[in-house]
N, C-alpha and C positions, 0 to 999 in steps of 0.2 A: 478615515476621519476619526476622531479623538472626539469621544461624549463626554461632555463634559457635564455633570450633576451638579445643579445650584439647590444648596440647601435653602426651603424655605424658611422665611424669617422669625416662623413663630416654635421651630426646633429649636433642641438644644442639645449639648453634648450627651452621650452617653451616660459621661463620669456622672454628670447631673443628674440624671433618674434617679429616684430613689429605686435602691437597690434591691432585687428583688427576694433575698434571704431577709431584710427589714421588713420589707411589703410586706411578706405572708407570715411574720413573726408577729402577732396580735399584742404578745404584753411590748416587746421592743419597741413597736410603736407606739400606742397610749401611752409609754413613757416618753418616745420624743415630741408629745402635743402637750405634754403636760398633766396628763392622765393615768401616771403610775398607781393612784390611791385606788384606781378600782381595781377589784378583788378577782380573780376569774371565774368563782361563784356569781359576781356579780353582770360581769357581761353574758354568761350563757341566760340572763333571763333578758336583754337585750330581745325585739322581736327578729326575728328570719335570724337572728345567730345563736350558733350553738345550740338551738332547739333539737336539731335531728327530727323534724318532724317526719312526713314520708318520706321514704327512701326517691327521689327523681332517676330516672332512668336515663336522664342525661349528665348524668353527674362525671359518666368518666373521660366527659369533653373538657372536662376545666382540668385544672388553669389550661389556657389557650396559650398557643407562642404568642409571644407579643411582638405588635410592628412596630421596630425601633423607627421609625420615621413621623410616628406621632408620638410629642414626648410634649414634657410641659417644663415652665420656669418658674412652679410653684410644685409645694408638695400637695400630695394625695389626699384628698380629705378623707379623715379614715372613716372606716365604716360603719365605726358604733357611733359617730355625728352624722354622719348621712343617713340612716337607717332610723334613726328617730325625728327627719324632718322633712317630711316629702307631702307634697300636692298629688291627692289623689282624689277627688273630689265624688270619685263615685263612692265615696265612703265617710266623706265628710268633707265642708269647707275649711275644716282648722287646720296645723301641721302633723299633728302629733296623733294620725289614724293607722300608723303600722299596726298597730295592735288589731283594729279594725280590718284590715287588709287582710290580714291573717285567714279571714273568712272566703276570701278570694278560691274558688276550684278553678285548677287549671289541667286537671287530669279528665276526661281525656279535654283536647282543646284542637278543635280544626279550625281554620284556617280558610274562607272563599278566596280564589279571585277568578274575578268575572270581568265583564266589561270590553271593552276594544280588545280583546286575545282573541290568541288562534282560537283558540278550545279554553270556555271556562274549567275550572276544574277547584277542588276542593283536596287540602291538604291535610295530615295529622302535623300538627307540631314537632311531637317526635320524629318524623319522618324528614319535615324541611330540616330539623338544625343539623341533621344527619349526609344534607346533598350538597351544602355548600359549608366549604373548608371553614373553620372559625380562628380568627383571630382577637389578639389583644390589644385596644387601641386605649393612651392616655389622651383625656376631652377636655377642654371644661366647660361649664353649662354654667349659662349666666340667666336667671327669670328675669320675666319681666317686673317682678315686685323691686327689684335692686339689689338681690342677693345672689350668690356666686358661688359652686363649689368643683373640685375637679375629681375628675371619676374613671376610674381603668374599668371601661367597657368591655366587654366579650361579645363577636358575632361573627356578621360578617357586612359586606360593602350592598347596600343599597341595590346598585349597579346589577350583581348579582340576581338580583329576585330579579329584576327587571328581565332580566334572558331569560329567564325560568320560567316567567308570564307569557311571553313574547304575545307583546302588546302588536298592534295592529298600529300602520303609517299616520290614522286620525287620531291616537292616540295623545293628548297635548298635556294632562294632568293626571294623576296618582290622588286617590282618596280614600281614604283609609278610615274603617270604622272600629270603635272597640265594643264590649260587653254590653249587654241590657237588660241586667237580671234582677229585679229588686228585692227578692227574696235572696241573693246572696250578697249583693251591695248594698246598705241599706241608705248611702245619698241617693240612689237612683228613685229613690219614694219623695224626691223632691221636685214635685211637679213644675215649678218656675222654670227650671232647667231644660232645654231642649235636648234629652236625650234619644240617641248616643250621641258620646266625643266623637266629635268630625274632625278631622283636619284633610289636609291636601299639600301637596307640592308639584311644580311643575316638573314636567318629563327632563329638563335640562338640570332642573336643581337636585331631582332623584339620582340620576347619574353621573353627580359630581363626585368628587373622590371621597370626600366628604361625608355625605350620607350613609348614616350606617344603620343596620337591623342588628338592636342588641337583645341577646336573647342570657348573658349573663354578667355579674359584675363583681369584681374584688376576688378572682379565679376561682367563683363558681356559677351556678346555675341563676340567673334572675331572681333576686326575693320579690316577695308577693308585694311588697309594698314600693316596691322600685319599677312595679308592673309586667311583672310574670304573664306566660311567660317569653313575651316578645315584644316588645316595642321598638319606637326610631326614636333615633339621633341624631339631633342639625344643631352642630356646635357654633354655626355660625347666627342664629333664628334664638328670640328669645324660648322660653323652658317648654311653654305651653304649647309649641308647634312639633315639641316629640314624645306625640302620643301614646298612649298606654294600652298594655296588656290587648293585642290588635287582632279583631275576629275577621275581617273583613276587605277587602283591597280592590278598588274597585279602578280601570284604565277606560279614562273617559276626553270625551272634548271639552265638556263646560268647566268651568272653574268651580271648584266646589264650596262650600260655606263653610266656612268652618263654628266650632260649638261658643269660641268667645265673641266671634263677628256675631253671631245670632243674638245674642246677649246684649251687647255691649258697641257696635260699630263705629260708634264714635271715638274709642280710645283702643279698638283692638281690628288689626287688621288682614288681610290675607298672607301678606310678604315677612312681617314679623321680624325683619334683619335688625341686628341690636345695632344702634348706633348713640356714643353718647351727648350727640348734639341735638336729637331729638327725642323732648320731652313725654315724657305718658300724660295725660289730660290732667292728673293730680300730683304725680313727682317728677323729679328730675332724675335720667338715668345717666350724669355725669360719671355718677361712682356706683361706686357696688358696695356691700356686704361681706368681707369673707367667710363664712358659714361655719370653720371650725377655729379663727383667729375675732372674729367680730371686728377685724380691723375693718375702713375702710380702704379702698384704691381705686385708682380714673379703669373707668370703663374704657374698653379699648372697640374702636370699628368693627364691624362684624364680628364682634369678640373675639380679636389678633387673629382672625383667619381671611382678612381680606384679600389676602394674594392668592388664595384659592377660588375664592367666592365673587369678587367686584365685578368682574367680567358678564355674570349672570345676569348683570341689573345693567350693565350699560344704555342699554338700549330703550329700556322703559321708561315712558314720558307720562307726566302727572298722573300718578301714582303715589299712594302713601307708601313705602317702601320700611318704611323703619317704627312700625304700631302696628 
């Protein structure tokens, strides 16, 4: 029998990738966004670049090989625009908290999971990104505010940690907690807030191919302000569903809450799948924002990854699926 491999629709060729002698060439780049005038004095005071700040001990994992089968039809948003605009809210509601992040310990950093497993157990960081093989995946990640950027992640497959837990047959959701330190994050002294960031995912949507545990980005280790040093990614789920910098993992049957439902449940919901024919309670998420262009463009279903993803939601009847 002849296997035959249908490329999904949201790949692209090869030739297309930005090449990865450009990728890791920093002035090359900032010249092809338009950003030749800065200085290289100037980017090393950029936050998480060029600083050298402590040496990481996982530093001689990067660059990862990259999996040509996640590719993108846009370029890379480079690193000195993404690094100065991140939602990180344990350190403030504005964008522009990299600096603030900076403040973020991640040495030492473990790791629970508990819950429906065989055996809880408790991990060092250093130790997990060292058990499972890491790879390079190009994402794009669309918030739910209606802006848009795309990002060569470093980790590994969701799926993965999941064998590593070996959750128990009641196990039906994954919920995942991050930091609670207020002396080192100082949004967390913002008592409105129902801290810690909670989120969850179901066991089906954990091990889709999709799912990934990024632990670095732009071929190196996680900057602190990108959420050092592990977080998920669900490129198909608006921004706020791949939570940050993650202490805690817990394999349960109830559904969990997550930190914007608590908040907000009227306009923020469990499922989170982007879709741009349903509105957020205050805008429309037709279109996007592109983050290093200011262009606009149409929001695409599941954020162009619906051939992986639709299948997960077939089944579920009245439900908010897409908030």
């Amino acid at each position: 029998m002849v296997s035959i491999h249908q490329r999904p629709a949201w790949t692209i060729a090869e030739a297309q990738a930005t090449p990865e002698d450009v990728f890791f060439n920093r002035r090359t780049l900032l010249k092809s966004f338009g950003f030749g005038a800065l200085s290289a004095a100037a980017i090393s005071t950029l936050p998480g670049i060029g600083r050298g700040a402590e040496p990481d001990p996982t530093a001689d994992l990067y660059p990862a090989t990259r999996n040509t089968l996640y590719k993108l039809e846009r370029d890379i948003t480079p690193e000195e625009i993404n690094s100065r605009y991140n939602n990180f809210y344990e350190f403030g509601s504005h964008k522009e908290i990299s600096q603030e992040a900076q403040s973020l310990i991640v040495r030492p950093w473990d790791i629970s999971i508990d819950g429906l497993v065989e055996k809880p157990f408790t991990i060092a960081f250093d130790d997990l990104v060292r058990r499972i093989p890491l790879e390079e995946r190009l994402y794009r990640h669309r918030c739910v505010e209606a802006w848009s950027m795309t990002v060569p992640w470093s980790g590994f497959p969701l799926a993965a940690l999941v064998d590593l837990a070996k959750p128990l047959s009641g196990a039906k959701y994954i919920r995942f907690e991050t930091f609670n330190d207020p002396d080192m994050a100082s949004g967390l002294k913002q008592v409105w807030y129902p801290w810690p960031y909670v989120e969850g995912v179901t066991m089906a949507e954990a091990r889709n191919d999709l799912a990934f545990m990024v632990t670095g980005a732009y071929g190196k280790p996680l900057a602190k302000q990108f959420g050092a040093p592990i977080r998920l990614a669900l490129p198909w789920k608006y921004g706020f569903k791949s939570i940050k910098s993650i202490r805690k993992i817990t394999f349960t049957d109830e559904r969990p809450t997550s930190f914007w439902e608590q908040i907000a449940p009227n306009e923020y919901g469990f499922w989170a799948n982007v879709n741009p024919g349903v509105p957020h309670a205050r805008w429309s998420q037709k279109q996007e924002r592109v983050l290093e262009t200011g262009l606009y463009i149409q929001t695409r279903m599941f954020n162009g990854y619906g051939e992986q993803v639709a299948d997960l939601y077939k089944d579920i009847k009245d439900e908010r699926l897409y908030t």
